[in-house]
Backbone as CSV, one residue per row, in Angstrom:
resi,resn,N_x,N_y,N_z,CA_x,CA_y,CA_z,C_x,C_y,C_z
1,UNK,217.535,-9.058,173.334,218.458,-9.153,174.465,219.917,-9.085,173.998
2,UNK,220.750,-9.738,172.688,221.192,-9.470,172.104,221.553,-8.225,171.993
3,UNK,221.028,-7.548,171.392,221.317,-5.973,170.651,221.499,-5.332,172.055
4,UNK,220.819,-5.371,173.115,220.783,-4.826,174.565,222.133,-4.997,174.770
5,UNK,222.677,-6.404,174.848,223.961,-6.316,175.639,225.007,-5.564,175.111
6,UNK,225.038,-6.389,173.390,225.951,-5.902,172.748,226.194,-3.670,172.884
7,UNK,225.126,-3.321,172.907,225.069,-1.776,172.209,225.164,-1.221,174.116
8,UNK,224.925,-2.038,174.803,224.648,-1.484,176.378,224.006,-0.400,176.254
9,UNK,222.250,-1.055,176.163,221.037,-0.515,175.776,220.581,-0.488,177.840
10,UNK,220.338,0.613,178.110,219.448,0.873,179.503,218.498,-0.326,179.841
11,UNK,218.091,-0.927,181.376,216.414,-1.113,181.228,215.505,-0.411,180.909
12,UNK,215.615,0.844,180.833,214.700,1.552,180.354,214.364,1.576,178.661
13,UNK,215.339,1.336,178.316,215.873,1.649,176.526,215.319,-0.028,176.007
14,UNK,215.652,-0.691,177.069,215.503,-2.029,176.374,214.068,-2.255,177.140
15,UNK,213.162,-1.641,177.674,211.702,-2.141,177.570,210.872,-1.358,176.916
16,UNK,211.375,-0.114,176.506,210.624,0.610,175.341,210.375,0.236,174.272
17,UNK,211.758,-0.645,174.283,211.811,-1.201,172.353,211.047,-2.344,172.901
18,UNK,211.445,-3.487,173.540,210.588,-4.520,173.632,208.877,-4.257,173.477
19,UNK,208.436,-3.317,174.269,206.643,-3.040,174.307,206.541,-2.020,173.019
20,UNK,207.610,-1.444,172.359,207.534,-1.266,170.903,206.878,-2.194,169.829
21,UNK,208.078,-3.285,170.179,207.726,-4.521,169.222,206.661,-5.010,169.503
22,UNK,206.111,-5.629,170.793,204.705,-5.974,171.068,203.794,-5.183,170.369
23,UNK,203.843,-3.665,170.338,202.361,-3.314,169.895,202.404,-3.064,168.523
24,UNK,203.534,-3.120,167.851,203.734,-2.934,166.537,202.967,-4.475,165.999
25,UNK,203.280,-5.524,166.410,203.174,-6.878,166.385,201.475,-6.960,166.381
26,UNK,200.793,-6.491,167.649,199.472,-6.674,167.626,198.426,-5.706,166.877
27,UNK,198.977,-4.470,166.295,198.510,-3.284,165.648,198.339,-4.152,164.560
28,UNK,199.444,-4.967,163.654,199.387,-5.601,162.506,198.470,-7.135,162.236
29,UNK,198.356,-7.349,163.380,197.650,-8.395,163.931,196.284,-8.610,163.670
30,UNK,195.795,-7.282,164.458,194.687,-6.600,164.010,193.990,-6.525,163.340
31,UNK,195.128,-5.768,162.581,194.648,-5.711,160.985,193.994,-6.933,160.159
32,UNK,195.034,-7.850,160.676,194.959,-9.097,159.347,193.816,-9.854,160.007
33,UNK,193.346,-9.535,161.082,192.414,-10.197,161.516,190.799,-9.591,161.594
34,UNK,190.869,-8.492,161.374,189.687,-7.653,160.583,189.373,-7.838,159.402
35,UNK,190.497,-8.339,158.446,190.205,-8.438,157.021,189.841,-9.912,157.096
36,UNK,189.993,-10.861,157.738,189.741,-11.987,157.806,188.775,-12.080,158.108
37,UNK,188.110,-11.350,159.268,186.473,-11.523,159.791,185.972,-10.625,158.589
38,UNK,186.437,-9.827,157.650,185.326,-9.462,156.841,185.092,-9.843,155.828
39,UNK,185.327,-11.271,155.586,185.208,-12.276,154.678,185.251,-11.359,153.209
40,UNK,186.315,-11.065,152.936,186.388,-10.589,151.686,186.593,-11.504,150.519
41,UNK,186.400,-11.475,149.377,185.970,-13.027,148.217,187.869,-13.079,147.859
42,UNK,188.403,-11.443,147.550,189.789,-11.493,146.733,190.267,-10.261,148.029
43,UNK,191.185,-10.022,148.225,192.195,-8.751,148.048,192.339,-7.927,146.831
44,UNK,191.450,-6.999,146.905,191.884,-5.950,145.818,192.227,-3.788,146.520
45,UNK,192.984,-3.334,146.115,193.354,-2.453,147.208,193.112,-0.933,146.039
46,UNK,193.115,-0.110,146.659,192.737,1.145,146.105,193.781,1.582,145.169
47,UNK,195.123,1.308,145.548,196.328,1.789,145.068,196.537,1.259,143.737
48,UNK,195.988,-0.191,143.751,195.521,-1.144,142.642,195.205,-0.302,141.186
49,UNK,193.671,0.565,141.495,193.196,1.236,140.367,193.663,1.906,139.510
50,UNK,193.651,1.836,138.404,194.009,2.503,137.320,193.079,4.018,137.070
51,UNK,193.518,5.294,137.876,192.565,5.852,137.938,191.472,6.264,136.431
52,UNK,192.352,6.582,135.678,192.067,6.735,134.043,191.166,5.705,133.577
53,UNK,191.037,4.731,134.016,190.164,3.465,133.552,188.808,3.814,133.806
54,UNK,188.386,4.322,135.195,187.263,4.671,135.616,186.376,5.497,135.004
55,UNK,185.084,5.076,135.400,184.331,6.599,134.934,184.044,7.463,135.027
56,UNK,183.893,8.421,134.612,184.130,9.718,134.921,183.758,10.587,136.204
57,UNK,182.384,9.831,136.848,182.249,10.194,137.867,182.779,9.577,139.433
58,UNK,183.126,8.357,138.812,184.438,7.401,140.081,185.553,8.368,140.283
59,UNK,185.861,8.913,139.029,187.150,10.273,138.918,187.020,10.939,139.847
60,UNK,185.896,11.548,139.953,186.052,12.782,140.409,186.040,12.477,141.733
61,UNK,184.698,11.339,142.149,184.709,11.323,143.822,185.492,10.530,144.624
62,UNK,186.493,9.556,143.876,187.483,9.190,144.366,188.210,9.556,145.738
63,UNK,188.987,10.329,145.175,189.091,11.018,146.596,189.004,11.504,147.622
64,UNK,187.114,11.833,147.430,186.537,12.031,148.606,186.114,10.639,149.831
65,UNK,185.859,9.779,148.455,185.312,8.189,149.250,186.581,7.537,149.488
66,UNK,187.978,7.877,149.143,188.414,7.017,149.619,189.236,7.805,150.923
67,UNK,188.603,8.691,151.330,189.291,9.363,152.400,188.444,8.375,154.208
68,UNK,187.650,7.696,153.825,186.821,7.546,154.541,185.957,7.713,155.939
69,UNK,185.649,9.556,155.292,185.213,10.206,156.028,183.582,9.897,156.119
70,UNK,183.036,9.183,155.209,181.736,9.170,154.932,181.511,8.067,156.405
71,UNK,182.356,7.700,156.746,181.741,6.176,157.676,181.824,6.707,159.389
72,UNK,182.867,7.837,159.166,182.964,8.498,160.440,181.230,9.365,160.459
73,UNK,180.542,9.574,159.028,179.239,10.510,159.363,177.692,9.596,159.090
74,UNK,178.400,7.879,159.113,177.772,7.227,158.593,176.616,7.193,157.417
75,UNK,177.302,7.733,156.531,176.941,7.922,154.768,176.912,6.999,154.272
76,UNK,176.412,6.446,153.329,176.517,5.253,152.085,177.002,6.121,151.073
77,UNK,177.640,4.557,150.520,178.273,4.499,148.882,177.035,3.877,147.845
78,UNK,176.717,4.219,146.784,176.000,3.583,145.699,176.981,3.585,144.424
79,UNK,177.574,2.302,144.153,178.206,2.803,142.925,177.326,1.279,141.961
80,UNK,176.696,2.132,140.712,175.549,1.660,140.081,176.077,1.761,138.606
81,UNK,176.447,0.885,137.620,176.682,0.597,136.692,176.938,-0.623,135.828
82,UNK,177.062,-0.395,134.920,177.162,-2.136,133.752,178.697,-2.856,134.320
83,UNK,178.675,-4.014,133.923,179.524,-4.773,134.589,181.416,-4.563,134.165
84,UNK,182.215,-4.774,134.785,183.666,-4.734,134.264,183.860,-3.459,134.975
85,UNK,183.367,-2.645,135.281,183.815,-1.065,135.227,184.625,-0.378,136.564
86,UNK,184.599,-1.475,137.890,185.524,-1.364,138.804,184.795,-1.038,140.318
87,UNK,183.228,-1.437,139.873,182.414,-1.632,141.459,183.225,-2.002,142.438
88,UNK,183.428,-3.559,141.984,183.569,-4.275,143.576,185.231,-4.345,143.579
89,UNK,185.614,-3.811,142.516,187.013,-3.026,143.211,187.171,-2.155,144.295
90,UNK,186.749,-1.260,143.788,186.561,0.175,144.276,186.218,-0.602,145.784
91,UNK,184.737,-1.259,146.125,184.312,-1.633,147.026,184.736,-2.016,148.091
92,UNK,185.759,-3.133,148.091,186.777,-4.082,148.637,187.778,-3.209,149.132
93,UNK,188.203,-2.354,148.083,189.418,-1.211,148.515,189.124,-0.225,148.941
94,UNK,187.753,-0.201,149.239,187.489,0.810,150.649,187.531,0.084,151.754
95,UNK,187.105,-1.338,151.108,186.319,-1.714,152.866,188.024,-2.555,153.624
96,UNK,188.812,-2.814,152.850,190.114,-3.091,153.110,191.108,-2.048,154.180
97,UNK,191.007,-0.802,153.332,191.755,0.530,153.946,190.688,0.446,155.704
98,UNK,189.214,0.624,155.450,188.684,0.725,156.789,189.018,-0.357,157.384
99,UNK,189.706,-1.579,157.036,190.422,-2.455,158.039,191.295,-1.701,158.371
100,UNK,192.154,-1.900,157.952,193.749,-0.779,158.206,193.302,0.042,159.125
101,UNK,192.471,0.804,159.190,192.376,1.953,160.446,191.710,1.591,160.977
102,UNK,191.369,1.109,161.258,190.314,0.137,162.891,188.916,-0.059,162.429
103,UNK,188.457,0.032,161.446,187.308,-0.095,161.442,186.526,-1.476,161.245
104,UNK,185.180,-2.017,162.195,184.519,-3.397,161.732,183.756,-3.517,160.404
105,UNK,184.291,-4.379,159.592,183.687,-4.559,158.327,183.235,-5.771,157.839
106,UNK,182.561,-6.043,156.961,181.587,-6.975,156.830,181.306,-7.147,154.806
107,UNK,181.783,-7.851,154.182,181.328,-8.443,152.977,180.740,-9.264,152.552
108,UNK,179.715,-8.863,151.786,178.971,-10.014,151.534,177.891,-9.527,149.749
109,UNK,177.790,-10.672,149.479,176.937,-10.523,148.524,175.133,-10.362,148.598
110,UNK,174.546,-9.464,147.751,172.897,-9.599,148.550,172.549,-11.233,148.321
111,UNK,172.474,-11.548,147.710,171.659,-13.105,147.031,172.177,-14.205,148.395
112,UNK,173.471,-14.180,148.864,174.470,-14.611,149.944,173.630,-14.167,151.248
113,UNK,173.813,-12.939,151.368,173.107,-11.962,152.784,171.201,-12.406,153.151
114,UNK,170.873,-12.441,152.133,169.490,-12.721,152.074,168.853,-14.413,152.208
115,UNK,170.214,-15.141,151.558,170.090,-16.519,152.333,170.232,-16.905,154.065
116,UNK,171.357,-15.821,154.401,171.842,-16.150,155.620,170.714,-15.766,156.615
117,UNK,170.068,-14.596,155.720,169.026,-14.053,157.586,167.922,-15.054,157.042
118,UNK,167.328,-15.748,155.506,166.334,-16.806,156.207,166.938,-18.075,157.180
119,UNK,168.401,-18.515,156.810,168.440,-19.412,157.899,168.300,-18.813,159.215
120,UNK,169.273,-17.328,159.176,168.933,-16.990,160.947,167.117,-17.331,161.386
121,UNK,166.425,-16.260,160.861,165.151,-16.466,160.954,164.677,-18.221,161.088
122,UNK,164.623,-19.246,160.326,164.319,-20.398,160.422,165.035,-20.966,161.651
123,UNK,166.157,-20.822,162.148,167.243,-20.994,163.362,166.784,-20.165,164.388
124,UNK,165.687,-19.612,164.466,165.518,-18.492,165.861,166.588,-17.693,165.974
125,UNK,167.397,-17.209,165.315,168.505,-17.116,165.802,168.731,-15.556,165.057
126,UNK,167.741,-14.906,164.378,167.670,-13.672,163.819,168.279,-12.568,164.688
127,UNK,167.782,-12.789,165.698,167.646,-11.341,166.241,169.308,-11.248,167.090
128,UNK,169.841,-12.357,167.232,171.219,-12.407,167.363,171.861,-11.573,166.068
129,UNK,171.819,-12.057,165.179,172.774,-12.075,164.223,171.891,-10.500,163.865
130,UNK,170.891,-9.878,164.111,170.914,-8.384,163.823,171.813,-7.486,164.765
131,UNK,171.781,-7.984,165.959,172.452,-7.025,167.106,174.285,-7.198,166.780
132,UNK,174.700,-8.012,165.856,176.067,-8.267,165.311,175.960,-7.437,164.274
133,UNK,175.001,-7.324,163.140,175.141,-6.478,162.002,175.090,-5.579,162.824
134,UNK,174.313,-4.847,163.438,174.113,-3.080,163.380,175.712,-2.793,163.780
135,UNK,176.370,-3.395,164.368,177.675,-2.975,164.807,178.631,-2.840,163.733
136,UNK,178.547,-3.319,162.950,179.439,-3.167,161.467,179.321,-1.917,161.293
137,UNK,181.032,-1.174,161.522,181.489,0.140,160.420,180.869,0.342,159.257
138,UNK,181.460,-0.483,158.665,181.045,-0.673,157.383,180.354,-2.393,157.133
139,UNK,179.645,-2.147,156.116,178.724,-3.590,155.545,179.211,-2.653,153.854
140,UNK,179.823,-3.957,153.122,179.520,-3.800,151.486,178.892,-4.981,151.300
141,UNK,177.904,-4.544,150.304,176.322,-5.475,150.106,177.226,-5.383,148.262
142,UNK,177.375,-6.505,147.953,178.137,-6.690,146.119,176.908,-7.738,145.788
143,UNK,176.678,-6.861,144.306,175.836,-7.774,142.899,173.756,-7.665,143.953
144,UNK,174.077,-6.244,143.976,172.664,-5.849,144.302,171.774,-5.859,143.187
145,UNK,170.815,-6.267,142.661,170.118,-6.131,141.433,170.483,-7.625,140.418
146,UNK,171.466,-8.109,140.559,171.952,-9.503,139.609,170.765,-10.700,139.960
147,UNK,170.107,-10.754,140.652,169.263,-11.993,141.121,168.019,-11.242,142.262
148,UNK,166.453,-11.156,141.607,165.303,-10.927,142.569,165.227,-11.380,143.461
149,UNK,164.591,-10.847,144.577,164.105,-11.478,146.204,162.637,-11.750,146.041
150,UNK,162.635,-12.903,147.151,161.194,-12.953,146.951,160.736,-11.718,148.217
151,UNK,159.441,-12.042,148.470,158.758,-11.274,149.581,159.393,-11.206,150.415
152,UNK,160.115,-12.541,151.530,160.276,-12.634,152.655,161.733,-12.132,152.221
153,UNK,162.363,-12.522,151.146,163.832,-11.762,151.377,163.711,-10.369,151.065
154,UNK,162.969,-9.662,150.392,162.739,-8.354,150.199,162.938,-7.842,151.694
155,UNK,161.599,-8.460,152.320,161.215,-7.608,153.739,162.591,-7.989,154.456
156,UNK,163.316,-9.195,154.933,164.595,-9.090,155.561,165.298,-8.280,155.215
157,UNK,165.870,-8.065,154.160,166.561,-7.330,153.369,166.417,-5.604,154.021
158,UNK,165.038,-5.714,153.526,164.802,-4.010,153.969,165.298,-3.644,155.432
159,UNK,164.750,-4.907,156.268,164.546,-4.164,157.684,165.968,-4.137,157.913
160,UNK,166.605,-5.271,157.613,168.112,-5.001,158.247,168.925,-3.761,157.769
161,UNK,168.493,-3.678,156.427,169.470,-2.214,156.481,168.740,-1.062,156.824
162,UNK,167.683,-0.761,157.535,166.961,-0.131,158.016,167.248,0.275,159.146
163,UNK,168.044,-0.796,160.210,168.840,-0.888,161.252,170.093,0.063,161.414
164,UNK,170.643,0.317,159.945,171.866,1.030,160.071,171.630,2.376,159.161
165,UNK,170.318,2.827,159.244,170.285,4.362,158.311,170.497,4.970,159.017
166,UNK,171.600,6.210,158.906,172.067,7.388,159.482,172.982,6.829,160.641
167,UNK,173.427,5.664,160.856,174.232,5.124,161.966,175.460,4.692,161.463
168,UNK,175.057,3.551,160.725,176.243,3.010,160.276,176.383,2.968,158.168
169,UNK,177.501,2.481,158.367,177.321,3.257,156.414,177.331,1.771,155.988
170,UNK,176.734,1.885,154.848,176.877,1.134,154.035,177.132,1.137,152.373
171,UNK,177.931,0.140,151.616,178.601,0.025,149.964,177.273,-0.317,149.443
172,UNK,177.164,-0.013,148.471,176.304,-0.827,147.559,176.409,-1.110,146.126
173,UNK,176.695,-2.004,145.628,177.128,-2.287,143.989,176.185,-2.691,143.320
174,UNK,175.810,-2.164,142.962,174.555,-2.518,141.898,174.722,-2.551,140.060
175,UNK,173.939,-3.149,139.522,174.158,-3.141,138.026,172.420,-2.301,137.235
176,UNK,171.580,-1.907,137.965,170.621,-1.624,137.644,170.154,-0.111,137.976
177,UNK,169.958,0.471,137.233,169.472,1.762,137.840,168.301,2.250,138.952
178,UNK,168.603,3.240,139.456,167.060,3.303,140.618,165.835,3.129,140.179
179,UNK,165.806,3.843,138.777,164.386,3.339,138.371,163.656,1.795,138.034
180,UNK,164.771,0.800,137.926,164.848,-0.735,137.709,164.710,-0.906,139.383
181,UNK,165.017,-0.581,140.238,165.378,-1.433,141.377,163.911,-2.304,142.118
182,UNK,162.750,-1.495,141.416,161.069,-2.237,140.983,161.530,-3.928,140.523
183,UNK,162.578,-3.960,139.878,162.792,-5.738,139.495,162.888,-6.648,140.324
184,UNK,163.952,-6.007,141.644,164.239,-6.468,142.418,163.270,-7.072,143.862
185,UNK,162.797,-6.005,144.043,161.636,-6.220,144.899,160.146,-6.652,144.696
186,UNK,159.787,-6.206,143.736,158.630,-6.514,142.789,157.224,-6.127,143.941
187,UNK,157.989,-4.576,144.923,156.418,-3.720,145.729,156.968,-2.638,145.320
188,UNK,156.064,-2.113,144.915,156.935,0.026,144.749,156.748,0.167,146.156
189,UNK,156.051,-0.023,146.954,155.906,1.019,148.445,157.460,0.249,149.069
190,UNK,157.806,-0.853,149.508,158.869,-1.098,149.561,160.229,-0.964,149.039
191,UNK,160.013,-0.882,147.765,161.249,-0.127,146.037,161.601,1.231,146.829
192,UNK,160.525,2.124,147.343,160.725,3.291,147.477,161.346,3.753,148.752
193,UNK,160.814,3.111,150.009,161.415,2.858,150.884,162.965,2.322,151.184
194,UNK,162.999,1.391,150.600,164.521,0.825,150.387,165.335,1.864,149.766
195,UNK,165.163,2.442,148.259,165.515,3.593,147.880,165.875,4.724,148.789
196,UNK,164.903,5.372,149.301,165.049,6.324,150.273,166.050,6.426,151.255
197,UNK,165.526,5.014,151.787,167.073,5.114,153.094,168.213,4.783,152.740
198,UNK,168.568,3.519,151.460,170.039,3.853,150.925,170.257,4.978,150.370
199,UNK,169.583,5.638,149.805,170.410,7.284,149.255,170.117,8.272,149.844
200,UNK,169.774,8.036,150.944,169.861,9.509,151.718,171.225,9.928,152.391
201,UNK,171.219,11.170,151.914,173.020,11.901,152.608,173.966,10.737,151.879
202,UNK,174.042,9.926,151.148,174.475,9.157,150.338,175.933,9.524,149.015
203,UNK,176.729,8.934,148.834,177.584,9.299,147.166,176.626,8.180,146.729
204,UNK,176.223,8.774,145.573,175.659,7.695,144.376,176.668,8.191,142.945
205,UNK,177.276,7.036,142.842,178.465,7.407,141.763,178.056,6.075,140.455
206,UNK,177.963,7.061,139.757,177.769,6.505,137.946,178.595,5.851,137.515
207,UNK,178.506,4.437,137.593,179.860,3.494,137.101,179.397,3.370,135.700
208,UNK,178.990,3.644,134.948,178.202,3.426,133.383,179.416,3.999,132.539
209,UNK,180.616,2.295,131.927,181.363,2.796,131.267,182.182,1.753,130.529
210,UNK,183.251,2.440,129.806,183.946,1.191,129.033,184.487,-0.216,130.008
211,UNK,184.171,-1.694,129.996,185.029,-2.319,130.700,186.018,-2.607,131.405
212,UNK,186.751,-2.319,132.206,188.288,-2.574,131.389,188.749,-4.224,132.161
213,UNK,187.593,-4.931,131.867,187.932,-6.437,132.147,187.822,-6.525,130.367
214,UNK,187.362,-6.007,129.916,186.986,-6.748,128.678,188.369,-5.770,127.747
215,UNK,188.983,-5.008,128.498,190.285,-4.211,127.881,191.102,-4.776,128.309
216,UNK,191.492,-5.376,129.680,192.458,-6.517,129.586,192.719,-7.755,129.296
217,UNK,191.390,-8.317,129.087,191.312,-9.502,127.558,191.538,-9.267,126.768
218,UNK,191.611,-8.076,126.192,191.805,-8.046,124.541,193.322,-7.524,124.756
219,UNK,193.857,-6.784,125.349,195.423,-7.086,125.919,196.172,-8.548,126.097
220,UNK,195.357,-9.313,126.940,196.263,-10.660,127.191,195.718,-11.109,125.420
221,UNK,195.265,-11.345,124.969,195.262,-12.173,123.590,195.646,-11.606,122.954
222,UNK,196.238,-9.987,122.551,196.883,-9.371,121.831,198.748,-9.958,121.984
223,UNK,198.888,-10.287,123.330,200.511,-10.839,123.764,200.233,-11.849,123.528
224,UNK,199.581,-12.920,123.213,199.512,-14.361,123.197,200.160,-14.840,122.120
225,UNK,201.042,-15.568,122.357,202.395,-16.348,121.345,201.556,-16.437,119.618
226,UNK,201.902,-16.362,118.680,201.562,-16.489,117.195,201.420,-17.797,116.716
């Protein structure tokens, strides 16, 4: 109101800017409130990466996954490799940016995810909390393969992301290769199944590479006082 009088800004001039500021205000709003419902563990952002650090095949498809066109054709991510190498970077700083542009997202760990639907299930309360997942843009599922399911979390496990093949996309970080993923489940007819529908029309990107958690430890103790 200020700047209005002083500059002898129109009513017209001075409710443009005002419903300017409003939607600028709630656009950002938005945002911070998407990243909040998608319970992310840290903030880590794409811009973050050191592209050179990565492996060779994060290199290349980089740019395609982080355009995030795959979620508009509801595609999955598989990025499958030894630990340090920039999974649940990468992960987070997709599923962050699909805040930023409107998209519903959802983080969680499997060992985490697979506790929550036996309480839903024990709570009656399953079939709620599926008709909330299928709606997730995006779901990143982090530390797939780090800890076995039993039966009943296998079969939850399966069906729910079964819910979102060819609909909605989903991350997946894994430390074990497809041919290991038998550890996890401990049925091949289920191993294979699960398999199938996460990598179909899928990026499966080869994280199998030098650390560089274990390159910026040996950096910070290289600066460490004498």
């Amino acid at each position: 109101m200020q700047e209005a009088t002083i500059n002898d800004i129109s009513y017209e001039e001075f409710l443009l800017k005002l419903l300017e500021s409003e939607y600028d205000t709630r656009v950002e709003n938005s945002k911070k409130n998407r990243i909040r419902l998608a319970q992310f563990p840290y903030k880590k952002y794409l811009e973050d990466l050191v592209i050179d650090d990565l492996p060779e095949d994060a290199k290349k498809k980089m740019k395609i996954i982080s355009s995030l066109d795959f979620i508009k054709e509801g595609q999955n991510i598989i990025l499958a490799g030894n630990a340090g190498t920039g999974k649940t970077h990468i992960a987070i700083g997709i599923g962050i940016k699909a805040c930023f542009e409107g998209y519903k997202v959802l983080f969680t760990t499997v060992p985490l995810f697979i506790n929550q639907l036996k309480e839903c299930r024990s709570n009656r309360t399953l079939r709620a909390y599926q008709n909330k997942f299928e709606k997730y843009d995006l779901v990143v599922l982090d530390e797939f393969g780090y800890i076995s399911a039993d039966k009943e979390g296998a079969e939850l496990l399966f069906t729910n992301l079964s819910l979102r093949t060819e609909r909605k996309s989903t991350i997946v970080t894994t430390n074990l290769s497809f041919d290991r993923w038998g550890e996890i489940f401990q049925d091949p007819v289920m191993t294979a199944a699960m398999t199938d529908r996460l990598t179909y029309k899928s990026y499966m990107i080869n994280m199998n590479g030098n650390s560089f958690r274990l390159k910026e430890t040996k950096k910070w103790i290289e600066n460490l006082p004498s």
